[in-house]
C-alpha positions as CSV (number, residue, x, y, z in Angstrom):
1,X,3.5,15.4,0.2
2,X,1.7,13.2,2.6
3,X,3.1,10.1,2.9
4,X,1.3,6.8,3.5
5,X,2.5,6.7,7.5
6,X,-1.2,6.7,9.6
7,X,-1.1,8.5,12.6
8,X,-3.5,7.4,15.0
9,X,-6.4,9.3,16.5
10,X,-8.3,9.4,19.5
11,X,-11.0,11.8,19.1
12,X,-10.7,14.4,15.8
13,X,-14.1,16.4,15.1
14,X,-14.3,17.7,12.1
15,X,-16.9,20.9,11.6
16,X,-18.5,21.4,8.4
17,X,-20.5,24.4,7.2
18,X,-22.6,25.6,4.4
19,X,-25.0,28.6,4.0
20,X,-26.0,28.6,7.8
21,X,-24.9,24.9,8.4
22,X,-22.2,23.1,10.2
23,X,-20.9,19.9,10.8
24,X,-18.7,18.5,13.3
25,X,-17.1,15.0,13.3
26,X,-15.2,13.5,16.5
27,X,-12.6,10.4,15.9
28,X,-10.3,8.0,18.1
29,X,-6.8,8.6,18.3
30,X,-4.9,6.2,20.4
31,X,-1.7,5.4,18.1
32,X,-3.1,2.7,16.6
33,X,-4.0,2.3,12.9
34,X,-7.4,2.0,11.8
35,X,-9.5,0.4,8.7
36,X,-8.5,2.7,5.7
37,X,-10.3,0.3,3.5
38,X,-14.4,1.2,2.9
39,X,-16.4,-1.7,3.8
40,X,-19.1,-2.6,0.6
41,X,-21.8,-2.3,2.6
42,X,-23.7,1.1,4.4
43,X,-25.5,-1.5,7.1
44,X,-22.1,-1.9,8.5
45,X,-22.9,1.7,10.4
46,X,-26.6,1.5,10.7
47,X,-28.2,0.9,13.9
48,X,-30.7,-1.9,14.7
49,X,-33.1,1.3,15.4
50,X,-31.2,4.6,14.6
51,X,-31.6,8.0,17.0
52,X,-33.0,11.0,15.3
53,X,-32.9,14.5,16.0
54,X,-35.4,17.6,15.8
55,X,-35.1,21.4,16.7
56,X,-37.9,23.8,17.9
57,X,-39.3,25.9,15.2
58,X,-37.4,24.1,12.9
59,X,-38.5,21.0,10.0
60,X,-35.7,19.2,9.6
61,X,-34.9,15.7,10.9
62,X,-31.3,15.1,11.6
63,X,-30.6,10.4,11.5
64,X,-27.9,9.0,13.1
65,X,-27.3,7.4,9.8
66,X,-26.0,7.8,6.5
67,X,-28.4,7.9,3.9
68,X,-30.8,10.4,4.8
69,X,-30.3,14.5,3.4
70,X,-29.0,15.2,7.1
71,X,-27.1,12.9,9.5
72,X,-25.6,13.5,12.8
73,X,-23.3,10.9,14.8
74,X,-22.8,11.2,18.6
75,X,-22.8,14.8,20.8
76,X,-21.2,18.2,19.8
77,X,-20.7,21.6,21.4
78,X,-22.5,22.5,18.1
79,X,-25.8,21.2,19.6
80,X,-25.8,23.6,22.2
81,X,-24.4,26.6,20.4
82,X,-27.7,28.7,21.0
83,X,-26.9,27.9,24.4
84,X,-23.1,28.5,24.6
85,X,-23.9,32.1,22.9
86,X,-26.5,33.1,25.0
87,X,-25.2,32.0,28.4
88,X,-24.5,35.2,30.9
89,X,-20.5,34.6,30.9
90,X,-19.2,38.0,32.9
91,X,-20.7,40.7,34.8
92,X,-19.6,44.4,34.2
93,X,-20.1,47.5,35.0
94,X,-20.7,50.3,32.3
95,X,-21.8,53.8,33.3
96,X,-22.9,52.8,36.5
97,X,-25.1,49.8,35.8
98,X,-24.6,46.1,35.9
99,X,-24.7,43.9,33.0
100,X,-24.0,40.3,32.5
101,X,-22.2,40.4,29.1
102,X,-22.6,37.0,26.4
103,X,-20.3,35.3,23.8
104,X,-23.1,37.0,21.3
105,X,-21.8,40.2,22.8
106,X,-18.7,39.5,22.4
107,X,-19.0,38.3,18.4
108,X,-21.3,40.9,17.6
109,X,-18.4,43.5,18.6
110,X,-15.7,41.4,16.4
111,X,-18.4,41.2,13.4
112,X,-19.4,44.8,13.6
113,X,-15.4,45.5,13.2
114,X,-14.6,42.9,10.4
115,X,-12.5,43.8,8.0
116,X,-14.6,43.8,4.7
117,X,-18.7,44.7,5.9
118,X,-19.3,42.8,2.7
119,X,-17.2,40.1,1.8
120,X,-19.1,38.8,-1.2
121,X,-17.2,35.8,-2.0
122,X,-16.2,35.0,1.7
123,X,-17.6,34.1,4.9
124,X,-20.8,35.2,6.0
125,X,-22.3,35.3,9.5
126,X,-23.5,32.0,10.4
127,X,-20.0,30.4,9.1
128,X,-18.4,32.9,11.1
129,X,-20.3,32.3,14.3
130,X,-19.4,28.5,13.6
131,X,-15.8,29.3,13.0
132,X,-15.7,31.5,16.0
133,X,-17.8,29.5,18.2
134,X,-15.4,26.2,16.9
135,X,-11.8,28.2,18.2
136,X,-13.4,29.4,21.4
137,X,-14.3,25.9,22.3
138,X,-11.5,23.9,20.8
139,X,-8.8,26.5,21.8
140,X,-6.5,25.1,19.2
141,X,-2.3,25.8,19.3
142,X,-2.6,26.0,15.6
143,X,-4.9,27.0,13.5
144,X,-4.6,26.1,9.4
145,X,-6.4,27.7,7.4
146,X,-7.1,26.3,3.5
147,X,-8.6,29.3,1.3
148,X,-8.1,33.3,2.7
149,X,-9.3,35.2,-0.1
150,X,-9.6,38.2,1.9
151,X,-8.8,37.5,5.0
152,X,-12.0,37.5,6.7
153,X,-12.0,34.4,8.5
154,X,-8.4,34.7,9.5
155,X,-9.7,38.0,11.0
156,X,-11.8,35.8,13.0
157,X,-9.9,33.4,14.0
158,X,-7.6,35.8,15.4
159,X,-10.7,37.4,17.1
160,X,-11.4,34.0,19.1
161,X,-7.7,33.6,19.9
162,X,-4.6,36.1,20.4
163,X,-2.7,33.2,21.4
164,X,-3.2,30.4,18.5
165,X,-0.7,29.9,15.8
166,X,-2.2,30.5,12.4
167,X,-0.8,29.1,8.8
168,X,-3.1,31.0,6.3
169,X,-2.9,29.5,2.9
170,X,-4.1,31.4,-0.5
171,X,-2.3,30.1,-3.9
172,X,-3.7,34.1,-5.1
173,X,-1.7,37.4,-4.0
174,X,-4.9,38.9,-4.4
175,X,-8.6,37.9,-3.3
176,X,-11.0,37.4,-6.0
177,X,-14.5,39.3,-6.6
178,X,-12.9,42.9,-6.3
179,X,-12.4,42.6,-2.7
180,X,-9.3,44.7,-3.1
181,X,-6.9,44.4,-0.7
182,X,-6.5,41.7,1.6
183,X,-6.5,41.5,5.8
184,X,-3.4,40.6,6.7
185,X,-3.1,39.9,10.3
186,X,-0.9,42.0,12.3
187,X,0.7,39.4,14.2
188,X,2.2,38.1,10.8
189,X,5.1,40.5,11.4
190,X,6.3,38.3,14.7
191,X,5.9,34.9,13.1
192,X,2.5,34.5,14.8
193,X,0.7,34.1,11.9
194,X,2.4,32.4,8.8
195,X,0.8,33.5,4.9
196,X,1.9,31.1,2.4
197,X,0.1,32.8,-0.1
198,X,0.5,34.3,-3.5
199,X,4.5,33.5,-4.2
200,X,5.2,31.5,-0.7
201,X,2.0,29.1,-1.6
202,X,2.2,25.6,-0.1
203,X,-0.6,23.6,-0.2
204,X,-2.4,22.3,2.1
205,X,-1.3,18.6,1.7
206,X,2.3,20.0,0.5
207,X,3.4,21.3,4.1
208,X,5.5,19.3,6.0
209,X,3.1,17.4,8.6
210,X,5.1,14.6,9.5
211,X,8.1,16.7,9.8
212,X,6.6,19.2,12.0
213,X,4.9,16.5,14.4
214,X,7.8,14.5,14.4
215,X,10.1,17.6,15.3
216,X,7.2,18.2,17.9
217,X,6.6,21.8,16.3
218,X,2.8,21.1,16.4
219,X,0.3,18.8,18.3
220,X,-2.0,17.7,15.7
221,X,-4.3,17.0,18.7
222,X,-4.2,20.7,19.6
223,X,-4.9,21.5,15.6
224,X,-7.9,22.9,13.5
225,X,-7.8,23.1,10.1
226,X,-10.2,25.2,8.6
227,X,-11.0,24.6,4.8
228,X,-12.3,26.7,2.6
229,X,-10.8,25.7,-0.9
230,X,-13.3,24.0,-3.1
231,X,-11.6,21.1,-3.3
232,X,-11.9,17.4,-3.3
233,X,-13.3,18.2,0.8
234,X,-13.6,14.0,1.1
235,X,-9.9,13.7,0.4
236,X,-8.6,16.6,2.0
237,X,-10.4,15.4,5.3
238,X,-9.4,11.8,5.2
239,X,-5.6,13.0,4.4
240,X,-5.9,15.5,7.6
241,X,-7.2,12.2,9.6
242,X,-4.2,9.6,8.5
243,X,-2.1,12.5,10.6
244,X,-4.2,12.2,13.6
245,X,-5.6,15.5,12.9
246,X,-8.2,15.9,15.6
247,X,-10.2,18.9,14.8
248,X,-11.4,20.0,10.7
249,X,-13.6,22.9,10.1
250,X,-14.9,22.4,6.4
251,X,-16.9,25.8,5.4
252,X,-18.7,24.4,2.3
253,X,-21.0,21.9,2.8
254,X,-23.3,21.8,-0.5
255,X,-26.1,19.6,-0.7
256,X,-26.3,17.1,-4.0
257,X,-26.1,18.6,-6.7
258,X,-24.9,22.0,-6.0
259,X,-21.3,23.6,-5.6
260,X,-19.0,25.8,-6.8
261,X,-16.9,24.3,-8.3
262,X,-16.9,20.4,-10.2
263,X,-15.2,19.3,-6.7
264,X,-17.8,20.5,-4.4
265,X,-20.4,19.0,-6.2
266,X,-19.2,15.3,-5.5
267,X,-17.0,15.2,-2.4
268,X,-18.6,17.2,0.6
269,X,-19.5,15.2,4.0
270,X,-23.8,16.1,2.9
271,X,-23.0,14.9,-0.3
272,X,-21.2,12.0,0.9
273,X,-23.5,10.9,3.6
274,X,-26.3,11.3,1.8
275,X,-26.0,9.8,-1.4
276,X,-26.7,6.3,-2.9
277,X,-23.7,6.8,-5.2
278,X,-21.3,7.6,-2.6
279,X,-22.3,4.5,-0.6
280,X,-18.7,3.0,0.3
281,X,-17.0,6.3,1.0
282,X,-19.9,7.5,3.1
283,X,-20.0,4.3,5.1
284,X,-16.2,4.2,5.8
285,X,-16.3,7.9,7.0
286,X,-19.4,7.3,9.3
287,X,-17.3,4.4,10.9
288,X,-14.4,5.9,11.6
289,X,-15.3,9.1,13.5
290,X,-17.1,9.3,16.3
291,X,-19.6,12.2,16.3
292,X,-20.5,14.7,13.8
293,X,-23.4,17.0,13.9
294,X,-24.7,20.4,12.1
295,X,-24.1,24.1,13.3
296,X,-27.6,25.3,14.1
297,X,-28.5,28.4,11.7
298,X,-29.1,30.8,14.8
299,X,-29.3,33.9,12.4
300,X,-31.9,32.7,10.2
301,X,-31.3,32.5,6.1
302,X,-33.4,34.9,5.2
303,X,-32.2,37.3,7.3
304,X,-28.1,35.8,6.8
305,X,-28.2,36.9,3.1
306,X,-27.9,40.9,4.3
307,X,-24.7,40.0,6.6
């Protein structure tokens, strides 16, 4: 269980996606331990005259502020994934000719070759870009990983690192939807990859944090965790900050009102940021990270829906 111990933090981002959207959060983490207690007030995170943000081609309006149906906090790699994606990376040579090659190219190879061409209750392509784009960047030592169903994302998590140490955590043997079997990832048989699923279920708040930081067998500076669960996403992120987890990936990020399940609709970042009745928790979270931003929907929703 987690105990009430507070790690410190000095920088944790936290990514957040939903349909073709993504969050990402950035905290402190100098041992120290912060304010755990949420202020009454959301002016105590509002600016005197708060920044806003706009895209090309593109309606929304992104504050710097709680309060508003999309907020952003400070700077991301997520605000210049077109860029990232598109930049020429590596010149090669292929039947004669030169060609720079991209991370696109790169991704498009790994999502041509997923496991399940479907996946119809898993991740989709802009929360895998995100996903991928986030383990490239971050180039976490360990990877955890709340909600497999069938094994798509750890497919690409693997994809974006050979090296990273993944726990993949499922309480069901079996994915849901009639997704029959699920990817297991090869390097599972040399300890690589770690499935507490089905049988061998821990969750996510069960495993033994403390122990494992305190025995030096993780860096939670060096981790992402990746949820996917449909839980209570509010808790489960503040619980992964108390540790000094610096880096959360949170794939369902439903606007008010909508979810999968009673938890989604009432504890996501959008949900908390944005609404009145969520005033305290969204004010306390907004103070005590230091940048969070949305994954840009590069492949665009209508055209998402068929991949």
């Amino acid at each position: 269980m987690i105990t009430s111990r507070v790690r410190s933090m000095e920088k944790m981002f936290v990514i957040v996606t939903v349909g073709c959207i993504s969050f990402w959060y950035h905290m402190s983490s100098t041992l120290h331990k912060f304010d755990l207690t949420p202020h009454n007030s959301i002016t105590n995170v509002q600016r005197d005259v708060p920044k806003t943000k706009t895209w090309p081609n593109w309606p929304a309006v992104a504050h710097e502020e709680i309060g508003h149906p999309l907020s952003f906090k400070g700077e991301s790699f997520f605000d210049i994934a077109r860029e990232l994606y598109l930049k020429p990376e590596q010149y090669s040579h292929t039947n004669g000719n030169g060609n720079w090659t991209t991370l696109m190219d790169e991704f498009i190879d790994v999502y041509k070759n997923r496991p399940d061409p479907v996946n119809m209750c898993g991740i989709r392509i802009n929360h895998a870009m995100a996903l991928f784009l986030a383990v490239k960047q971050i180039q976490p030592t360990l990877v955890v990983e709340s909600g497999v169903n069938a094994g798509v994302s750890t497919y690409f998590i693997r994809a974006a690192s050979p090296t990273t140490k993944i726990f993949a955590i499922d309480p069901l043997e079996k994915p849901i939807c009639g997704q029959g079997k699920r990817w297991i990832d090869p390097a599972s048989s040399d300890g690589q990859t770690i499935n507490y699923t089905g049988d061998e279920f821990v969750d996510l708040l069960d495993l033994d944090w403390v122990g494992m930081i305190d025995r030096k067998e993780i860096d939670p500076e060096k981790t992402l965790v990746f949820i996917d669960d449909h839980l209570h996403a509010y808790k489960r992120t503040v619980s992964m900050m108390k540790l000094g987890i610096r880096h959360v990936v949170i794939e369902d990020n439903y606007k008010n009102g909508e979810g999968a399940t009673r938890q989604d609709k009432r504890s996501t970042p959008k949900q908390i940021f944005s609404g009145h009745e969520y005033g305290v928790e969204g004010a306390w979270l907004f103070q005590n990270i230091v940048a969070y931003t949305e994954f840009p929907p590069i492949v665009p929703p209508i055209m998402a829906k068929a991949f």
